[in-house]
MARKESE-42624 format. One line per 10 residues: number of its first residue (from 0); their letters; for each residue x, y, z of C-alpha. Coordinates in steps of 0.25 Angstrom, whole numbers. Each point is the difference from the previous one (the first is absolute). Example, Ala and Ser with C-alpha at 12.3 -4.5 7.8 and 13.67 -1.06 7.14 Angstrom:
2
0	AS	49,-18,31  6,14,-2
! end
This chain:
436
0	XXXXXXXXXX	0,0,0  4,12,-3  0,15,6  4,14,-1  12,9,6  -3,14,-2  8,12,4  -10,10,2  0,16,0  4,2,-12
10	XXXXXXXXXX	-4,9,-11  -4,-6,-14  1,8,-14  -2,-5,-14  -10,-5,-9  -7,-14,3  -9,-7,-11  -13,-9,6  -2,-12,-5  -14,-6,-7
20	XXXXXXXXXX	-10,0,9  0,-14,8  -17,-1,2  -1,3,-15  9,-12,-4  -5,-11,8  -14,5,-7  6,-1,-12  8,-11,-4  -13,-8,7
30	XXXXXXXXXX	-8,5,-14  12,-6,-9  -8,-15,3  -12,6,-9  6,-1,-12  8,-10,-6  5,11,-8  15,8,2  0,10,12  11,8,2
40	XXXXXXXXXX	1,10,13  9,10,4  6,6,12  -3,-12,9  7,3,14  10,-12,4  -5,-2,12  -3,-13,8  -16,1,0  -1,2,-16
50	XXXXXXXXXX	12,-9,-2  -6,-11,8  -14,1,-9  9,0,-11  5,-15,6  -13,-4,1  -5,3,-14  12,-6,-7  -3,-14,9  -15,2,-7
60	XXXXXXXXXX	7,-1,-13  1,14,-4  11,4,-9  10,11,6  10,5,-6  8,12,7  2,11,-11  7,9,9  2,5,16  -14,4,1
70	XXXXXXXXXX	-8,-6,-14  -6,-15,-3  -9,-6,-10  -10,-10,5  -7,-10,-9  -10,-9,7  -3,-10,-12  5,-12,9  -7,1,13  2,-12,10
80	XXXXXXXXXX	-13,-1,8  4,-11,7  12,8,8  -14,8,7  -2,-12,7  12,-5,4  10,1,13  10,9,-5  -11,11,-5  -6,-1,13
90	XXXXXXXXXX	14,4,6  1,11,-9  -11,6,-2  -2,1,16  13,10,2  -6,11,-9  -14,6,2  0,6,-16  1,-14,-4  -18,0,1
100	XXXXXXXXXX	0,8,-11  4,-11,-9  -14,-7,4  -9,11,-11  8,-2,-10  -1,-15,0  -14,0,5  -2,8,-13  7,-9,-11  2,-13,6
110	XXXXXXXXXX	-13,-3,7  8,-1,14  9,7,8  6,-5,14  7,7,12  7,-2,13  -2,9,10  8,13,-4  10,5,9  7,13,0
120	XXXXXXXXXX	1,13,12  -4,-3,14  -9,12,1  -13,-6,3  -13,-7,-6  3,1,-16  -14,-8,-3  -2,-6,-14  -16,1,0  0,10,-11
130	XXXXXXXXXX	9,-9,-10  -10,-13,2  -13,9,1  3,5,-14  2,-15,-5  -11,-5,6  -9,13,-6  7,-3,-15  -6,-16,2  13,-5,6
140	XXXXXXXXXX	-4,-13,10  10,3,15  7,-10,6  10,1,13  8,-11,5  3,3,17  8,-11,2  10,8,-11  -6,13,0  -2,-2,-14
150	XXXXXXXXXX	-9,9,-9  -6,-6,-14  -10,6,-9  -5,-7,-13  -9,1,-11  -6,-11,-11  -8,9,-8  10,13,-1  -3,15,9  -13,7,-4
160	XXXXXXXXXX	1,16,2  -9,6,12  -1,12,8  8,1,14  0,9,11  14,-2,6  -1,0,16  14,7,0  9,7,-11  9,-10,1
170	XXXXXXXXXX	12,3,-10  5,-15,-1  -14,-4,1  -3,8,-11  9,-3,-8  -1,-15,0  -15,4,-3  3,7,-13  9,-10,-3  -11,-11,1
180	XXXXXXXXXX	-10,8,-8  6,4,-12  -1,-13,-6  -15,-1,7  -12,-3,-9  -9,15,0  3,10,6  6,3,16  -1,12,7  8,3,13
190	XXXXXXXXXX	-6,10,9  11,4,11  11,-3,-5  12,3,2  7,11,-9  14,-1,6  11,7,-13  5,-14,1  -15,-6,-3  -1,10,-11
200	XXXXXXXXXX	13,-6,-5  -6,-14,1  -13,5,-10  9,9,-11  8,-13,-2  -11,-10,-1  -5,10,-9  12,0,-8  -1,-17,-1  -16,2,-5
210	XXXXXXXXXX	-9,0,14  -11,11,0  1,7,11  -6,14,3  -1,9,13  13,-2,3  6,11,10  -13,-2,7  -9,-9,8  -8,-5,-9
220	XXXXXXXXXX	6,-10,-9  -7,-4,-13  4,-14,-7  -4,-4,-13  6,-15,1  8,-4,-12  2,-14,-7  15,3,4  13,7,1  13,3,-8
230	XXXXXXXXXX	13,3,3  6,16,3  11,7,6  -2,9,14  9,8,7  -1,1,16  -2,15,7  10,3,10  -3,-5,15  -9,12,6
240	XXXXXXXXXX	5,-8,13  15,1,-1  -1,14,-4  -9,4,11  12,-7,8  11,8,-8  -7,14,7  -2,-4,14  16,-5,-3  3,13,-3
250	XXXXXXXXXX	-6,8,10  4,-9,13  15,2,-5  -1,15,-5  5,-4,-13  -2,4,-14  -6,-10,-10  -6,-1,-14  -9,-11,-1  -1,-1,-17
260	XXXXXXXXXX	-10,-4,-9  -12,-3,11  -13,3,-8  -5,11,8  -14,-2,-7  -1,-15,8  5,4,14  -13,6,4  0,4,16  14,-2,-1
270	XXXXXXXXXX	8,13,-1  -13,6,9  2,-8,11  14,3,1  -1,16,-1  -10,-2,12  12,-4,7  8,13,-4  9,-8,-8  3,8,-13
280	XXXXXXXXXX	-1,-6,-14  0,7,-15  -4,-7,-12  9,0,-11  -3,-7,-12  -4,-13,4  9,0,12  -1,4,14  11,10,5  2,0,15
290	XXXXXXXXXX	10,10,7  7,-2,13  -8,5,12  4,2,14  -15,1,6  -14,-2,-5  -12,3,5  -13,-7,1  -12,6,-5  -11,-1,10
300	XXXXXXXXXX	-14,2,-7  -7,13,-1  -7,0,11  12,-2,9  -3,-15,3  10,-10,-2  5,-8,-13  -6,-12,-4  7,-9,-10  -8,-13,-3
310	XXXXXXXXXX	-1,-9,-10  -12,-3,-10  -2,-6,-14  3,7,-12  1,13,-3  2,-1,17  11,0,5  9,-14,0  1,-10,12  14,-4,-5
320	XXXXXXXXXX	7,14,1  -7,1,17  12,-5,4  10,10,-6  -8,11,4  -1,-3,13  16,-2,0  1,12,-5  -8,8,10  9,-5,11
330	XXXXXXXXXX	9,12,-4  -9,12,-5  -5,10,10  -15,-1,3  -9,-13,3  -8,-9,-10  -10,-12,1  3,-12,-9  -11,-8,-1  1,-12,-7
340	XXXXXXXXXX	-12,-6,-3  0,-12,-9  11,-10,7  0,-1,16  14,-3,2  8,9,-9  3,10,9  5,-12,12  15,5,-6  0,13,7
350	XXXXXXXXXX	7,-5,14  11,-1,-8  0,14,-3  -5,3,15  15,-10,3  5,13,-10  -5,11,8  -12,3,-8  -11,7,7  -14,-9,-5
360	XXXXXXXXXX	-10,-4,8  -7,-12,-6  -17,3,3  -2,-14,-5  2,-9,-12  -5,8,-10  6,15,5  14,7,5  2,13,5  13,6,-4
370	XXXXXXXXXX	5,12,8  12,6,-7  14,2,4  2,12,-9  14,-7,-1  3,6,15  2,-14,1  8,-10,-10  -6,-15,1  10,-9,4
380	XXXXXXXXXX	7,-15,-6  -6,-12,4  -1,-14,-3  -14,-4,-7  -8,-10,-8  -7,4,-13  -14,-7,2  -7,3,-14  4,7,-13  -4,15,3
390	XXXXXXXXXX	2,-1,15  15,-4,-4  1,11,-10  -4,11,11  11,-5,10  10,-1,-10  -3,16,-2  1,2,16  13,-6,0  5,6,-12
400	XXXXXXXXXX	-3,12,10  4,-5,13  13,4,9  10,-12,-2  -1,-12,-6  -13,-11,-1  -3,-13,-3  -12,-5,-7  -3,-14,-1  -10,-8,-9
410	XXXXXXXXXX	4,9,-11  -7,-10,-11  -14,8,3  6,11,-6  7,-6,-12  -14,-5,-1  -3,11,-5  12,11,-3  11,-3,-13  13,-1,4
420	XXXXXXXXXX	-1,9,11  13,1,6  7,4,-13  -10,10,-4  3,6,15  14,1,-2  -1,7,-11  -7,11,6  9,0,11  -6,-11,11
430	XXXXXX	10,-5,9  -7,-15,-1  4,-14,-1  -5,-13,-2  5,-11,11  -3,-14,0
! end
């Protein structure tokens, strides 16, 4: 196992470039099973999560072929169905919660599509009702094994198109959804949906292969089902999460950063948020120009009341960027709430920041207050463990900021989901190494 030694209280400079956006590509190389036709996408992050679903599809029989760092061609014109139900994809599938996404597409074009368990972040009850309400709703028959926490659906006669009410706007719930019905019989329609950037992506590139899908960027998704799908080639946005993490860098260690080519028009809440905080930011181009800061300042809102940051499905305010804000807060001057309200255990890591010298009272699960140091106080070096991908990004930023030298352990959360962090921290000027 691996961990982190960083030398914090330092200040960063240079230009950093984020990575295509990790919630988009599991999403995305999921739809390559509907066609049996090329698919080519591009800026697919190397990182553990997509590389795993990328293990998974090539045991299934897709052809992979790596055409550069961050691009591959899928063609699933071979696919093994009899690897769904066998040990080793019951092992496999259960280490990566994106791995459910797989089950639409099969549903969709092979009549069946199984599932073990999906694994992913501790961060609390991840349920998959939406996902098998959808197939159920499309004509699919359920089937769950308890013995093996296994998950079926199947269908003899083929999906029929309905009308659904979703009970959440579930992103990956969606997606899978979309990704059932666009080979339906008749028409869908999807009302709550989810219309994440990355869900959007998801629609324009089933577009591209043939599907008939209007309303995207909304809630309400129409499907016109299709006999089926050719191939195309998709490009991945830049991760809105890894730039969002880039900011809050930036401002805990005072440094001055360019973030480049972040697709301002898909980052929503983001830049908002932030300026709530007091930390500066300018638009140029389609980059975000951060100058070194000494102090922000937290804006309280007009009526004098205290800051609430909370998260809420799209255009709100994203659950996975909580954790980085409330880092971030530990050294502005003023006092904010975080309220997290869709995962019960996200905000559990901020002990650790409490072991640092942070000032958050944790209310409960789901909410943290954060009173300021205004840097009257610089956090200080500790050992810690990273217990989920975003928790671990936010402690690697407190550390980066910290007095003296820390240690965090468990360190494969975060290549979970950040590309070859270390070296793109040294290149801006972290002090950080990789121990085993």
């Amino acid at each position: 196992m691996a961990s982190f030694k960083i030398e914090g209280g330092h200040q960063l400079k240079g230009t950093i470039t984020p990575q295509g956006a990790k919630n988009e590509a599991l999403q995305v190389i999921c739809a390559v099973l509907l066609t049996a036709e090329k698919v080519v996408i591009n800026n697919i992050p190397d990182i553990i999560d997509v590389n795993k679903l990328i293990f998974i599809l090539g045991e299934l029989g897709v052809k992979i072929e790596k055409l550069s760092s961050n691009s591959y061609s899928f063609q699933s014109d071979e696919i093994n169905l009899e690897y769904l139900e066998s040990a080793e994809f019951k092992r496999d599938g259960s280490s990566l919660r994106g791995s459910i996404m797989i089950v639409g597409p099969l549903l969709a074009r092979f009549g069946k599509g199984y599932i073990p368990r999906p694994g992913g972040d501790k961060i609390g009850r991840r349920r998959l009702d939406t996902h098998f309400e959808g197939f159920i709703n499309l004509g699919a028959k359920f089937r769950y094994n308890r013995e093996e926490y296994f998950y079926g659906v199947e269908t003899d006669t083929g999906l029929v198109g309905t009308d659904m009410l979703l009970d959440e706007a579930s992103v990956t719930g969606t997606a899978n959804i979309v990704m059932a019905a666009v080979l339906a019989k008749g028409t869908t329609t999807i009302y709550n949906a989810a219309c994440e950037p990355y869900l959007q992506q998801l629609c324009k590139m089933l577009n591209s292969m043939g599907a008939k899908i209007t309303g995207v960027g909304s809630n309400l998704l129409t499907i016109e089902g299709v006999e089926e799908l050719g191939g195309c080639e998709h490009r991945i946005l830049p991760d809105m999460i890894e730039i969002g993490s880039w900011v809050g860098m930036a401002a805990m260690t005072k440094s001055e950063l360019t973030i480049k080519d972040v697709s301002w028009k898909d980052l929503g809440q983001i830049p908002n948020v932030f300026r709530k905080l007091g930390i500066k930011l300018e638009r140029r181009d389609d980059d975000i120009y951060i100058p070194a800061q000494e102090s922000y300042e937290i804006q309280n809102y007009i009526d004098g009341s205290v800051l609430t940051v909370a998260d809420a499905p799209w255009p709100g305010f994203t659950p996975d960027l909580l954790s980085i804000v409330l880092v971030v807060a530990t050294q502005a001057k003023g006092t904010v709430l975080i309220h997290q309200k869709m995962f019960e255990s996200r905000l559990f890591f901020v002990d650790k920041l409490i072991d640092m010298g942070a000032k958050v009272i944790l209310c409960d699960p789901h909410r943290a207050t954060v009173i300021g140091h205004d840097r009257q106080s610089q956090l200080k070096a500790t050992k810690m463990t990273s217990p989920d991908i975003r928790a671990g990004i936010s402690l690697l930023i407190a550390a980066l900021s910290a007095k003296g030298t820390s240690i965090i352990h468990n360190i494969e959360q975060i290549d979970r989901g950040y590309e070859r962090i270390v070296e793109r921290l040294q290149s801006i000027g972290a002090k950080i190494e990789r121990i085993e």
